[in-house]
C-alpha positions in Angstrom: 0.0 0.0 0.0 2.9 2.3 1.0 4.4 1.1 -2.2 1.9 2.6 -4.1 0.6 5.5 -2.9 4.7 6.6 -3.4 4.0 5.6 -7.0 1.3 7.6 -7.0 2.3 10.9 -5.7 5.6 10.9 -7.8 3.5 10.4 -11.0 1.3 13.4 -9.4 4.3 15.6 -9.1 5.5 14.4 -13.0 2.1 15.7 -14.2 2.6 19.3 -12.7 5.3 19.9 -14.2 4.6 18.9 -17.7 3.4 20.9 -20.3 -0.2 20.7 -20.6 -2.2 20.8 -24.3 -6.0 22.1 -24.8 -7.1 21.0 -28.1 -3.5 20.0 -29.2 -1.1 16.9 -29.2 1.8 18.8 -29.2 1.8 21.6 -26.2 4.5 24.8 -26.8 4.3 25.7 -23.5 3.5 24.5 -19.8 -0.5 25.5 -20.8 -1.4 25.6 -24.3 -4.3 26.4 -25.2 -5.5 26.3 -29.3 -8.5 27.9 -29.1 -10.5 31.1 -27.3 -10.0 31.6 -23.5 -12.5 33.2 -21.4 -11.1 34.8 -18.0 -13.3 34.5 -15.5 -11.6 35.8 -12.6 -8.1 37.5 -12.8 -4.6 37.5 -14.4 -1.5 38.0 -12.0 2.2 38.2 -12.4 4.9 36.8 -10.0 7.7 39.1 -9.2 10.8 37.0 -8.0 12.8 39.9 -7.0 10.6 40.5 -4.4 8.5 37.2 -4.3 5.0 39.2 -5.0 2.6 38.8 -6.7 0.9 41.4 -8.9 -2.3 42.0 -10.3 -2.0 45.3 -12.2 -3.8 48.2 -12.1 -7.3 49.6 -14.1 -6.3 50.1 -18.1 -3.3 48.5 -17.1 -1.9 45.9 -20.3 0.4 42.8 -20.0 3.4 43.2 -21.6 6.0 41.1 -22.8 9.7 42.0 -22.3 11.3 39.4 -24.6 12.3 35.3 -24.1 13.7 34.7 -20.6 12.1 37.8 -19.0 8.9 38.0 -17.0 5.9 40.0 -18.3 5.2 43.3 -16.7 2.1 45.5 -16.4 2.2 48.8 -18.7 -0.1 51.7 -18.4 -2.1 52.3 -21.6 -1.5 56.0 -23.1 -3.4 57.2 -25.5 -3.7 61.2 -26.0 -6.6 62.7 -26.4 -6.2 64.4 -29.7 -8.9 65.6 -32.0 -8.7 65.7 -35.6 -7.5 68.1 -37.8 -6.2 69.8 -35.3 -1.6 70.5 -34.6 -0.4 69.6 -31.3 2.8 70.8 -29.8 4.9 67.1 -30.6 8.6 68.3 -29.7 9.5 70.9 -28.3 13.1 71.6 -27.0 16.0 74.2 -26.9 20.0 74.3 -27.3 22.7 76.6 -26.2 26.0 77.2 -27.6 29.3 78.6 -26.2 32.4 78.4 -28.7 30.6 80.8 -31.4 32.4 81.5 -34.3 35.0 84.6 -35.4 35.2 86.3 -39.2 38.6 87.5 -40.0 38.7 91.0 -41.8 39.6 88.8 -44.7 36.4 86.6 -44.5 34.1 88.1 -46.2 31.5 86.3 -48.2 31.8 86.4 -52.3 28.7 87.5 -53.2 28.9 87.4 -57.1 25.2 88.3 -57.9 23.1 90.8 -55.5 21.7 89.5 -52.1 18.0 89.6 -53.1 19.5 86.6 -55.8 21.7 84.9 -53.7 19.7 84.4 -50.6 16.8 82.3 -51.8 14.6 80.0 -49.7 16.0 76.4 -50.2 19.4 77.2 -51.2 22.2 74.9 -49.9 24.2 75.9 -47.6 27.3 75.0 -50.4 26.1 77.7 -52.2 26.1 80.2 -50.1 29.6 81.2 -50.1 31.3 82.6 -46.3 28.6 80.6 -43.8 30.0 79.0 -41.1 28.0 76.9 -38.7 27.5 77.1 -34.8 28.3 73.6 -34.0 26.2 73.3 -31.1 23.3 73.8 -32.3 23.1 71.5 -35.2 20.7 69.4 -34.0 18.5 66.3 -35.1 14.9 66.6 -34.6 11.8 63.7 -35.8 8.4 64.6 -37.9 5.9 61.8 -37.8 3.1 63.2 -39.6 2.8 64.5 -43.3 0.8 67.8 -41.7 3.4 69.5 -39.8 4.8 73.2 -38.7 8.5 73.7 -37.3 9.2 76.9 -35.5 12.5 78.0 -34.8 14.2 81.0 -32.6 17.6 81.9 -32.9 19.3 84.2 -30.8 22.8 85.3 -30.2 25.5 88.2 -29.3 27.3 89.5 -32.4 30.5 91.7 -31.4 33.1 93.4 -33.6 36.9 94.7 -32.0 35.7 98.4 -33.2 37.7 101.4 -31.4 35.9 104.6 -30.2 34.5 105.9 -33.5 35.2 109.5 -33.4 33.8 110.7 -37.0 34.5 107.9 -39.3 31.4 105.7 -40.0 32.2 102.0 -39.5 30.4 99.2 -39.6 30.3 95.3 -40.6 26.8 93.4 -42.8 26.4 90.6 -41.7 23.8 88.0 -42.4 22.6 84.7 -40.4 20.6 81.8 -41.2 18.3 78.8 -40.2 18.5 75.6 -42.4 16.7 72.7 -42.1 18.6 69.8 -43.9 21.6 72.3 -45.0 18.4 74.3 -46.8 18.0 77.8 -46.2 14.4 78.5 -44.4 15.0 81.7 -42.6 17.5 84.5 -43.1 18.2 87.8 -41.5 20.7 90.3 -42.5 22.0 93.4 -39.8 24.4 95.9 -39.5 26.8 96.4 -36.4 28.2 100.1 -36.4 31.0 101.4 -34.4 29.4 103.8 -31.3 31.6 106.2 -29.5 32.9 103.1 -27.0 35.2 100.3 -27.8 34.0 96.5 -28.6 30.3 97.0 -29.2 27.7 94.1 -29.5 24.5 93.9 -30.4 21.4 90.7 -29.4 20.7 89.2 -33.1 17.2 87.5 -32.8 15.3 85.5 -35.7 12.0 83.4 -35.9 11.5 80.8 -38.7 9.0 78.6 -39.5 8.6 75.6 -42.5 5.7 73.5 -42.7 5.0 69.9 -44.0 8.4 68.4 -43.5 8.5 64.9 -44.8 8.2 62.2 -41.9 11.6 61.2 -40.4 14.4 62.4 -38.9 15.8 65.7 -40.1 18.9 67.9 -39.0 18.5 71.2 -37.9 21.8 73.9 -38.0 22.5 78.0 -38.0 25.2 79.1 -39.8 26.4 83.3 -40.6 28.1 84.9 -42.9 30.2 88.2 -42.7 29.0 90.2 -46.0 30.9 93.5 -46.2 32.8 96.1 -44.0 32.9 100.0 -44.2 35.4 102.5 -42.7 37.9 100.9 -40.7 39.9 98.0 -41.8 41.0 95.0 -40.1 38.5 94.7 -37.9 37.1 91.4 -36.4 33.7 89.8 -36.1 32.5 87.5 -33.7 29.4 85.8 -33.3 28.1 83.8 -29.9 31.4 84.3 -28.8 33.0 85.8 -25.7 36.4 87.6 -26.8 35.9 91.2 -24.8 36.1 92.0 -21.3 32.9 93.9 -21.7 30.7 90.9 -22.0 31.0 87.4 -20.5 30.2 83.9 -21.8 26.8 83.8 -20.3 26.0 86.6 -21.8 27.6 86.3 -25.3 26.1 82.3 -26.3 23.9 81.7 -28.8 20.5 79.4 -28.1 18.1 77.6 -30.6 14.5 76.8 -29.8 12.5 74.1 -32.1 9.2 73.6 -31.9 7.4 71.0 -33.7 3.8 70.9 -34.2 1.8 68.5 -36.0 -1.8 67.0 -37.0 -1.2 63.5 -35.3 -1.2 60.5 -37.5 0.4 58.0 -35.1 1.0 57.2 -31.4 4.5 56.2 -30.6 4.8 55.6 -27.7 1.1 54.5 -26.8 2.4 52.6 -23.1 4.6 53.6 -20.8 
């Protein structure tokens, strides 16, 4: 009798651990089932790290984290967006320190007039002079076909002028947003000397482009030192800090990008 109720309760503990088939010979798993299931009750998942046990919480999904990993409970996001309608879908800002400097001797060759050369869409190779502000080359994503991209630029722009006295001197200058190394924004200014040394001026520009294709896109500002008047030999900087007059706080450049869109996908939808 001992004999075989010990048979009996090792071919019990056999059976619990094998893998168990519902309308199919040939079981993938521990329980599979071919065919619907109908939850009566409720679904919970073991944690082993801290040997709990959890059921999840309301609009809560079960997740799968790949082969060897438990599943985890994820919380269902879904925005509430309405159609037709742009959303703010990234939004961000940059900052940039190391600025760039224009010798008197880099001017840009303008061969035709400026109203010809700067044309939205150009590429930035043919624009002759324009140097980019490294730091704010940036990489931003569009996922809908209906889109609108703001972007403000702002920055310190500072020439190594004397005290002016009577002689008119001044520097053109011009600086520009591109999306992709196209041209989408421009602005041109003039610094003039003032009757106190190493003068600056805040350069601010807004530009806008709509209906980017979906993906990823890069984002950059670049300038360009167009001509000089009066005194030769003088030096341009731009988001740079060079004078005792200003500091680096004061002298950096920033980008803002915003990016809004009609929404054609979710991504993420869980978090």
């Amino acid at each position: 009798m001992k004999k075989l109720l010990l048979t009996l309760f090792l071919s019990a503990g056999l059976l619990i651990y094998a893998q168990v088939g519902i309308k199919t010979e040939s079981p993938k798993a521990i329980l599979d089932v071919n065919g619907d299931m109908n939850l009566r009750s409720k679904i919970a998942v073991f944690d082993a790290t801290d040997n709990t046990v959890s059921q999840g919480n309301n609009d809560q999904l079960l997740v799968s984290q790949g082969e060897g990993y438990p599943p985890i409970w994820k919380t269902l996001r879904i925005p509430e967006y309405e159609p037709n309608k742009f959303y703010l879908i990234f939004n961000n800002s940059f900052s940039d320190k190391q600025g760039i400097t224009f010798a008197s001797y880099e001017q840009a060759n303008i061969a035709t007039s400026r109203e010809v050369t700067f044309v939205k869409g150009t590429s930035i190779g043919n624009l002759n002079g324009f140097k980019k502000i490294d730091g704010l080359s940036k990489t931003i994503s569009v996922f809908s076909t209906q889109s609108k991209a703001y972007f403000q630029f702002e920055t310190v722009v500072q020439a190594d002028f004397s005290t002016n006295g009577s002689t008119d001197t001044s520097i053109d200058y011009a600086c520009g947003i591109f999306v992709d190394d196209k041209l989408i924004n421009l602005r041109q200014r003039n610094l003039k000397a003032i009757n106190s040394s190493h003068p600056f001026l805040t350069h601010t520009q807004i530009g806008v482009v709509e209906n980017l294709s979906k993906g990823d896109h890069t984002v950059s500002v670049a300038c360009s030192r167009l001509a000089s008047y009066g005194a030769t030999g003088r030096t341009l900087t731009i988001g740079k800090n060079v004078y005792s007059n200003i500091n680096d706080f004061i002298a950096q450049s920033s980008l803002k990008v915003d990016v809004y869109e009609v929404p054609e996908v979710f991504n993420p939808i869980i978090n």
